[in-house]
C-alpha positions in Angstrom: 75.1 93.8 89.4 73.7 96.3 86.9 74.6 96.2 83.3 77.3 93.5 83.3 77.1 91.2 80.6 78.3 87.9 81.0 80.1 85.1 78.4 79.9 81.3 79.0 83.5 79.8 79.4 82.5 75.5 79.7 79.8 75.5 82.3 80.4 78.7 83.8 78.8 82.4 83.1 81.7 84.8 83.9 81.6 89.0 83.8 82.8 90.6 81.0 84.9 93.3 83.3 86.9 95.9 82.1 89.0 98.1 83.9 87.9 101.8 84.5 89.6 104.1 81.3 92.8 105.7 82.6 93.4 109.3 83.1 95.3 111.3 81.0 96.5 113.6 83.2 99.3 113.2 85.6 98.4 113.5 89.9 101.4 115.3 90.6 103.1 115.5 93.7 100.0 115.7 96.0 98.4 113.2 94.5 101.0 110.9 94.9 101.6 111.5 98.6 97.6 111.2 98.9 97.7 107.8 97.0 100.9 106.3 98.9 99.0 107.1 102.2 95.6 105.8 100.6 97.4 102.2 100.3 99.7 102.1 103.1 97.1 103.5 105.9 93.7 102.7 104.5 93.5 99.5 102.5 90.6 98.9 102.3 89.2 102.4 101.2 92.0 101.8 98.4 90.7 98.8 97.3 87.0 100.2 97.1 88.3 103.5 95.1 90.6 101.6 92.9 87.8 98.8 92.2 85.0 101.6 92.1 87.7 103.6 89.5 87.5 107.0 91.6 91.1 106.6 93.4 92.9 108.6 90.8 89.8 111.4 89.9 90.1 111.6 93.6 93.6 112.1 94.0 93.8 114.7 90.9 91.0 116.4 92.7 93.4 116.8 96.2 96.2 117.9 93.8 94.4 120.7 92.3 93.4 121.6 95.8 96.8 121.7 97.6 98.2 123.9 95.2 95.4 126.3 95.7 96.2 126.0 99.7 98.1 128.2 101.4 100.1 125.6 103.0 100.6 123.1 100.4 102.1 126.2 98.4 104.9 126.5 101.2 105.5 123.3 102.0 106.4 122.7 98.1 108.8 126.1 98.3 110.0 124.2 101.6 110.5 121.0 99.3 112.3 122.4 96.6 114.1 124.4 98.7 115.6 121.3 100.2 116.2 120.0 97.0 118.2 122.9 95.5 120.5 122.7 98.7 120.7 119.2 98.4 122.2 119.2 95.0 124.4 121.8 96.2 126.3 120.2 98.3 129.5 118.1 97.5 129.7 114.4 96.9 131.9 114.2 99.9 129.6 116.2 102.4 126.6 113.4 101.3 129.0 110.3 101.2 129.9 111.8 105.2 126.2 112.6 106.0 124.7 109.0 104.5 128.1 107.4 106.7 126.2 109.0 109.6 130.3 110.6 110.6 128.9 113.5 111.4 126.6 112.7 113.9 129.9 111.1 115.9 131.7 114.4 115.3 128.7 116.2 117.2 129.4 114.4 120.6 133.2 114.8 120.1 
């Protein structure tokens, strides 16, 4: 390994390691769906990017990107969309749709 120092702890020589500086800005949305998929799907990809410290440069980098795509741009209108008519609706309507009556009601 390149410019890692080491200290003596008893008999042994262990690394001096530091973890990589965290960013100060946030990864947003994109980023976080990029990073959840990162360390569910590829584990081992996460484990080199978060050891290497680019996993979070990286996922700032998608988030910047996806709100400069066309598609990314809908899908968020689409998103908050579903959010607005979400909170719209009446604590009875989601206490019926999370009881799954409604689904019975369809076949009746």
């Amino acid at each position: 390994m390149e410019n890692v120092s080491y200290h003596r702890e008893g008999d042994y020589l262990l690394p001096n390691l530091l973890p990589p500086p965290v960013l100060d800005k946030s990864v947003g949305i994109w980023g976080q769906r990029l990073l959840f998929h990162i360390k569910e799907h590829r584990k081992c990809e996460h484990a080199t990017m978060l050891l290497r410290g680019t996993l979070y440069q990286h996922a700032t980098e998608v988030n910047e990107m996806g709100f400069c795509n066309e598609v990314f741009a809908t899908l968020d209108k689409v998103v908050d969309r579903l959010c607005d008519t979400i909170c719209a609706l009446s604590t009875e309507t989601i206490h019926s749709i999370t009881a799954r009556s409604w689904i019975i009601s369809c076949f009746n």
